[in-house]
N, C-alpha and C positions, 0 to 999 in steps of 0.2 A: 072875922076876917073880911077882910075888903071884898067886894063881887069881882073887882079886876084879879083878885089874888087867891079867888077859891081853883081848886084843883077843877082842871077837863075831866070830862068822864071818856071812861074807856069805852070804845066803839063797840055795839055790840056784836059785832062780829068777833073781835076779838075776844071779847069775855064766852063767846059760843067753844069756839076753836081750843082748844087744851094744846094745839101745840103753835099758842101763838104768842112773839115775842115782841117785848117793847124792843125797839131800835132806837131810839131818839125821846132826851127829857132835855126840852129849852127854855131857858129862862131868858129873858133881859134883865141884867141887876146892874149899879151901879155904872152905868151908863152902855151898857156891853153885852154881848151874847154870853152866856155862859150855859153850857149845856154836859151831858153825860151821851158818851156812842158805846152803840155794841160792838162796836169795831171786833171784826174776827171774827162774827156768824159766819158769816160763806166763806171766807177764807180758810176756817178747820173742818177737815172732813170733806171738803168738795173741790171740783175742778171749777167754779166761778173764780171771775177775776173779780176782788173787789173791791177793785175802784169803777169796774163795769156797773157793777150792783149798785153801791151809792149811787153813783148819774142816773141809774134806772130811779131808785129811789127819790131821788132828788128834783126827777121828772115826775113822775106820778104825785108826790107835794105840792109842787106847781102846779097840777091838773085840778087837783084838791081845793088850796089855795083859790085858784080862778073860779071852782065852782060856787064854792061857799061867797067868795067877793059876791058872784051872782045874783045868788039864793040872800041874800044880806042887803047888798045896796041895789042891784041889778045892773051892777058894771056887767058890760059885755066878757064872757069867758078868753076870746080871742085878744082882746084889745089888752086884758090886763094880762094874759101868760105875755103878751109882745113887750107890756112894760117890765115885769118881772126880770124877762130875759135880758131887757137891757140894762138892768138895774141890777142883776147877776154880775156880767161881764165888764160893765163898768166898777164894781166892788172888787173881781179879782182881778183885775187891771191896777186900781189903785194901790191894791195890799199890796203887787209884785213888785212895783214902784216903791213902797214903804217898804217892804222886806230887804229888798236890792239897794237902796237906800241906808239901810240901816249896815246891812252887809259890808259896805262900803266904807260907812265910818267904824266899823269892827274891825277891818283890816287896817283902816291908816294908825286906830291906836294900836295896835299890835308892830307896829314896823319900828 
């Protein structure tokens, strides 16, 4: 197997923890994210909202993300969570464009 292609190791914290859960398996394939979510952990059985949780989540990856760029290249932590962020909000900016978009021509062949 390719070294780009061999499996991450689980953090040892996690392999500590007996009650700790994968949340997220991402790939890039064929030009595209493709990934597996636990969607539903905090939703079944608890009063978390979870789309709160993911953003939580979604943030602490970014913190992650920035440190490791750090510890790697020694990009500054602040400067890339700032590009991150606007590399986020431009991506869901574009797709709501492409979704609305898309919406759009769904509707006129329907009419």
């Amino acid at each position: 197997m390719h070294e780009k292609h061999k499996p991450l190791t689980i953090p040892p914290a996690a392999e500590q923890d007996e009650r700790a859960i994968e949340m997220v398996r991402a790939w890039i394939a064929k030009g595209a994210l493709h990934c597996t979510l636990n969607v539903g952990h905090w939703h079944t059985g608890t009063d978390t909202d979870e789309r709160q949780a993911w953003g939580i989540m979604l943030a602490d990856l970014a913190r992650q993300i920035a440190k490791s760029l750090d510890d790697v290249t020694g990009l500054d932590p602040r400067v890339s969570l700032h590009v991150m962020l606007q590399a986020f909000n431009a991506e869901l900016q574009a797709s709501a464009t492409r979704d609305e978009t898309r919406d759009e021509t769904r509707d006129e062949t329907q009419e």
